[in-house]
C-alpha positions, 0 to 999 in steps of 0.5 A: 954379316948378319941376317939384317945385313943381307936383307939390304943387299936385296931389299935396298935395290928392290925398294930403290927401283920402286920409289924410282917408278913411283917418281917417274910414274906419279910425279913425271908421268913418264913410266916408258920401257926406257924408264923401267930398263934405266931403272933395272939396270941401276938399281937391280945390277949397279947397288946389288953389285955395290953391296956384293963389292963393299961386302966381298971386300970388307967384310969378306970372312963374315960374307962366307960364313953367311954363305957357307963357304970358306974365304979366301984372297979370290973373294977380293978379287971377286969384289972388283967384278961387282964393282966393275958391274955396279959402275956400268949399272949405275951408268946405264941410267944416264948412258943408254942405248947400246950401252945397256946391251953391252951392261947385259952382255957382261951382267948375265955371265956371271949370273947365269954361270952362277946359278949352278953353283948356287943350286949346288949349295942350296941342295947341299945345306939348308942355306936361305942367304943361298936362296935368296941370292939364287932366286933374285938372280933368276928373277933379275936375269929373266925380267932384265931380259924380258924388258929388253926384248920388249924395248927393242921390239 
């Protein structure tokens, strides 16, 4: 997987949650919390995972090398947890309420989990796929939280 590949993994949901809010805000004038939790959650946590899944599966040597880590049979099985993750993510955008808590519950884990691992490679190699992917599940962690708390206030 080259640089271009990984700039869409965080790039393509980035741009996807912009031109959400850009048509819900200017064309239907409604840019609620419940909007911008609908759209976190399916772009941030659904096509991020989507393209974690498609890459820890089929293309699962290059996604390792990009890492610097070695691949092995779990990175498959890894991909069935960013498939599971995409699927409640992109059905947090029909399935509200409770369900988006429930997406919460099972997305943090693993990103939270994850960020001691990652911080650990980043202090071990100059890595920027190791960055980026440590910053964007920071970012998304807090500000998914962040817009949950305000909703449910």
């Amino acid at each position: 997987m080259n640089k271009k590949t990984v700039s869409h993994i965080f790039i393509v949901p980035i741009l996807a949650f912009l031109f959400g809010i850009a048509i819900y805000g200017f064309f239907l004038k409604e840019l609620s919390s419940p909007v911008l939790i609908a759209l976190s959650l399916f772009c941030f946590i659904g096509l991020h995972n989507l393209f974690l899944g498609i890459g820890n599966l089929f293309y699962s040597n290059k996604t390792a090398e990009m890492y610097g880590w070695i691949s092995n049979p779990f990175q498959k099985e890894y991909s069935f947890i960013n498939f599971a993750l995409a699927t409640v993510g992109v059905l947090s955008f029909w399935v509200r309420g409770d369900f988006w808590i429930a997406t919460i519950i099972i997305y943090l884990p693993l990103t939270v989990f994850s960020l001691p691992l990652l911080f650990n490679g980043i202090r071990k190699e100059e890595n920027l796929n190791l960055k980026l992917l440590f910053f964007y599940n920071l970012l998304i962690s807090f500000s998914t939280i962040t817009i949950l708390v305000i909703h449910l206030m």
